[in-house]
Kinemage of the C-alpha trace (Angstrom):
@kinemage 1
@onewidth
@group {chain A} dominant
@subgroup {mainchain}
@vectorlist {calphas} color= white
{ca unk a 1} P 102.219 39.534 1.869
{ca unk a 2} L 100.836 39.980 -2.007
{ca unk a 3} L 103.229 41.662 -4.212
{ca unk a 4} L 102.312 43.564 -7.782
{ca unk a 5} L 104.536 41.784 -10.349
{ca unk a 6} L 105.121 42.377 -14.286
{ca unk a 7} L 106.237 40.317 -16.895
{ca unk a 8} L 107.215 41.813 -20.059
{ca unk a 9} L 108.129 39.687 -23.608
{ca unk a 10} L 111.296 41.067 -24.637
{ca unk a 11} L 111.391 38.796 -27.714
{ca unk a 12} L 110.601 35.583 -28.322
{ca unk a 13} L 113.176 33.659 -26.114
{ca unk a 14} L 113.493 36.813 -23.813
{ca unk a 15} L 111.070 37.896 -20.879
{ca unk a 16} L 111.640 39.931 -17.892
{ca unk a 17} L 110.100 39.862 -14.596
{ca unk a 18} L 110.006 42.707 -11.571
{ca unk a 19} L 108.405 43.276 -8.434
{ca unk a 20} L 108.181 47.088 -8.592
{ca unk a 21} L 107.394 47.336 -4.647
{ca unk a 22} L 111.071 45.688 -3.769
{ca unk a 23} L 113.930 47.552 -5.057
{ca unk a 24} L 116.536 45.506 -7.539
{ca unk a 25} L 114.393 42.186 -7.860
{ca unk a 26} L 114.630 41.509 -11.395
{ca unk a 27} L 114.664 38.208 -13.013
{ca unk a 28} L 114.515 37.029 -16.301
{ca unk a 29} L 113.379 33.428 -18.573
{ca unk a 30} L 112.859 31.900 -21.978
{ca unk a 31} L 108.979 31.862 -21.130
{ca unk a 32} L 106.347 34.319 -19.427
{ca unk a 33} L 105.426 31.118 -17.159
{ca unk a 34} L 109.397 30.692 -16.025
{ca unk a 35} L 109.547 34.183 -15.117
{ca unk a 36} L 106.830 34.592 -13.294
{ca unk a 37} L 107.677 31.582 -11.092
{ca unk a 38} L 111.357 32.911 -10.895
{ca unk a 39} L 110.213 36.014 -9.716
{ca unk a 40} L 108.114 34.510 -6.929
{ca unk a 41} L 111.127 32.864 -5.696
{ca unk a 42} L 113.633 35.904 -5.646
{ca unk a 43} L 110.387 37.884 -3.861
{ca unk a 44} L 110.400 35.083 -1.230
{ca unk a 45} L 114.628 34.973 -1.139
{ca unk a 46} L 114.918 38.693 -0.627
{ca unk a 47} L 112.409 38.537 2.383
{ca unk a 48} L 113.940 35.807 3.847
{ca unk a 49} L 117.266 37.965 3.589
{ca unk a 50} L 115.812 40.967 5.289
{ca unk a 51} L 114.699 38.714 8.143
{ca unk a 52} L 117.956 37.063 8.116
{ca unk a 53} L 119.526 40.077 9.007
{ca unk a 54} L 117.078 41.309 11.169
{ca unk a 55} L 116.590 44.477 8.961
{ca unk a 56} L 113.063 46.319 7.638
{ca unk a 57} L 111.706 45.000 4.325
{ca unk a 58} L 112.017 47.945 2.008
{ca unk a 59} L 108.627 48.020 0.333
{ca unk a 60} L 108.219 50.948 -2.172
């Protein structure tokens, strides 16, 4: 699966990262590089989750 991410700068130390398709996964770094990689691996830990618990990803 491909998911639609976006990195904002916040400030300079500050940047937040979202996956708007999957409800609540939100991350945030010191750099636009870090965040992007963190959000990559809360994507891949909240599917794993769903599957975990047998339940339906919930893809907006």
């Amino acid at each position: 699966m491909k998911f639609h991410i976006v990195v904002k700068k916040v400030r300079d130390d500050l940047y937040l990262a979202s996956c708007p398709n999957l409800k609540g996964c939100h991350v945030q770094a010191t750099t636009a590089a870090e965040a992007k990689r963190l959000i990559q691996v809360a994507i891949q830990a909240l599917i794993k989750s769903y599957q975990q618990h047998h339940e339906k990803v919930d893809i907006r």
